[in-house]
C-alpha positions in Angstrom: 12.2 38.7 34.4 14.5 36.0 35.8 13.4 36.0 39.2 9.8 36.7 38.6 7.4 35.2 41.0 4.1 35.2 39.2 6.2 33.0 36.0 7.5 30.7 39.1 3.8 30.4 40.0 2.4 28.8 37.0 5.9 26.7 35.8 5.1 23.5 36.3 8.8 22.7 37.2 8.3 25.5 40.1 6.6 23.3 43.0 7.8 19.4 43.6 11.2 19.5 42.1 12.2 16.5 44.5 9.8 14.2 42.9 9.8 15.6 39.6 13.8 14.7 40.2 13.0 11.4 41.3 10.8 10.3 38.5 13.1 11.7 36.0 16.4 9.6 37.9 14.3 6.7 38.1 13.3 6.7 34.2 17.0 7.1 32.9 18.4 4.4 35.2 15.3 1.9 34.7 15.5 2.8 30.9 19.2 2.1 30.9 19.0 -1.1 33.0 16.3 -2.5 30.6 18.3 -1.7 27.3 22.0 -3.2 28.7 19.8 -6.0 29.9 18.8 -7.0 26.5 21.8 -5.4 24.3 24.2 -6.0 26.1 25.7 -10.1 26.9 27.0 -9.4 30.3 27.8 -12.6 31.9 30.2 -12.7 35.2 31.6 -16.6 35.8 29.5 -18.1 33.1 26.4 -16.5 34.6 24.1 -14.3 32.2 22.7 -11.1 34.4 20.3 -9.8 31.5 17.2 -10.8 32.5 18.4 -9.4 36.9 19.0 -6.3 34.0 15.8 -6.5 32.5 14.0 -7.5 35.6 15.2 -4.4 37.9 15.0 -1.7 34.9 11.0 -2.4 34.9 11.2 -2.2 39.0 12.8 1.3 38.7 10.4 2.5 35.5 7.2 1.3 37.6 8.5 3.0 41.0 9.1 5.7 38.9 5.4 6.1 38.7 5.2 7.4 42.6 7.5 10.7 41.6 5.5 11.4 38.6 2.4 11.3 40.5 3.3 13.0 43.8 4.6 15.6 41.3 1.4 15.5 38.9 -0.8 16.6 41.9 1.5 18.4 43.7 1.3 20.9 41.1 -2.3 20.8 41.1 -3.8 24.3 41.4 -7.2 24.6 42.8 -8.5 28.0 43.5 -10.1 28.8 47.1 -13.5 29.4 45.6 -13.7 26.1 43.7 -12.4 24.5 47.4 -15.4 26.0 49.5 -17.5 25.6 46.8 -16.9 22.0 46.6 -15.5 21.1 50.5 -17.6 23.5 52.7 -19.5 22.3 55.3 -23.0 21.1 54.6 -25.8 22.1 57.5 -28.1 18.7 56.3 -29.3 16.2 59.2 -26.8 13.2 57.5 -24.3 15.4 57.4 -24.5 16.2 61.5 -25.1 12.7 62.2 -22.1 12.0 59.9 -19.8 14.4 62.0 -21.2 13.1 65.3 -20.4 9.9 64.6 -17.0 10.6 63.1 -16.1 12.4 66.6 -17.3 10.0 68.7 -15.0 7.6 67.1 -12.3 9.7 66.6 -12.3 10.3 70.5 -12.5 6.5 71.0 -16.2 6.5 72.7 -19.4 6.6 71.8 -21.3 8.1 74.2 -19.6 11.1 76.4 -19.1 10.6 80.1 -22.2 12.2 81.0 -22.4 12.2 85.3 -19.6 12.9 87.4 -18.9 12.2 91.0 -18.3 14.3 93.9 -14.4 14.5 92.6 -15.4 15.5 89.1 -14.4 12.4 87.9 -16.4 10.2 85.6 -18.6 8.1 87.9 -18.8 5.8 84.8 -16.1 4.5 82.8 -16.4 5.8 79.4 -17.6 3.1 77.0 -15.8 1.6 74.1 -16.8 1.1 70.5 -15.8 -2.9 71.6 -17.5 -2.9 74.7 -21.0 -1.5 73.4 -21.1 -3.5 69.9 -20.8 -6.9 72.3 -24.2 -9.0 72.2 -23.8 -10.2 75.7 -23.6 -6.6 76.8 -26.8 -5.8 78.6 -27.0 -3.4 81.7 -30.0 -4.1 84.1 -31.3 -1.4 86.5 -32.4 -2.4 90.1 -35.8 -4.7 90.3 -35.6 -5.8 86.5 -35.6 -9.3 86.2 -33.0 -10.7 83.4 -35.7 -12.7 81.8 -38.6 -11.8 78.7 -41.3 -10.1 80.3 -44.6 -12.5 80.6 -46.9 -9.8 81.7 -50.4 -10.3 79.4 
């Protein structure tokens, strides 16, 4: 039974030993630092280095923190039904929009080259988020005039 795998499954010492190592390192030396900081008279050329003690053993106990948490969810266990249930895609009209929109700007434009030259290049340069979100940005076709229109 020493090598079993379902009991290394559900150990929580199993998954994350290098932050569960860390956090545990951190504790004892931040602990230690804190108590010979304010037990202990250590003073080196009449200069007192309790409080630099005291000081660095809370740095090390709050840094300690970031290994018991990367270790607290790392052992996490979330079964694949409770994932889909909870993550899987949703087929609503925001939620298409949302993934448009989180493409386009993942691709770095908003609108997709749409025409294309006699190359098969782009026979417009692909607009930026920047470029489009500029007031100033206007694109006239041929016979508008850049003015309101007066027309009654």
């Amino acid at each position: 039974m020493h090598g079993d795998k379902e009991t290394m499954a559900t150990s929580p010492f199993a998954r994350c030993r290098l932050a569960l190592l860390f956090a545990i390192l951190m504790d004892l030396a931040g602990v230690a630092s804190l108590l010979v900081g304010i037990f202990v008279q250590l003073q080196v050329n009449q200069r007192d280095f309790g409080d630099l003690l005291i000081y660095t053993g809370a740095i090390l106990v709050f840094l300690s923190l970031i290994g018991w948490i990367f270790w607290y969810t790392g052992n996490l266990e979330i079964s694949p039904e409770e994932l889909e249930r909870d993550y899987a895609v949703k087929g609503g009209t925001l939620a298409r929009l949302a993934r448009k929109i989180s493409r386009s700007f993942s691709q770095g434009t908003l609108k997709p080259a749409s025409r294309r030259n006699k190359n098969g290049a782009s026979a417009k340069p692909i607009a930026k988020a920047a470029d489009s979100l500029r007031l100033g940005h206007v694109r006239l076709t041929q016979g508008e005039s850049p003015g309101p229109s007066t027309e009654a």
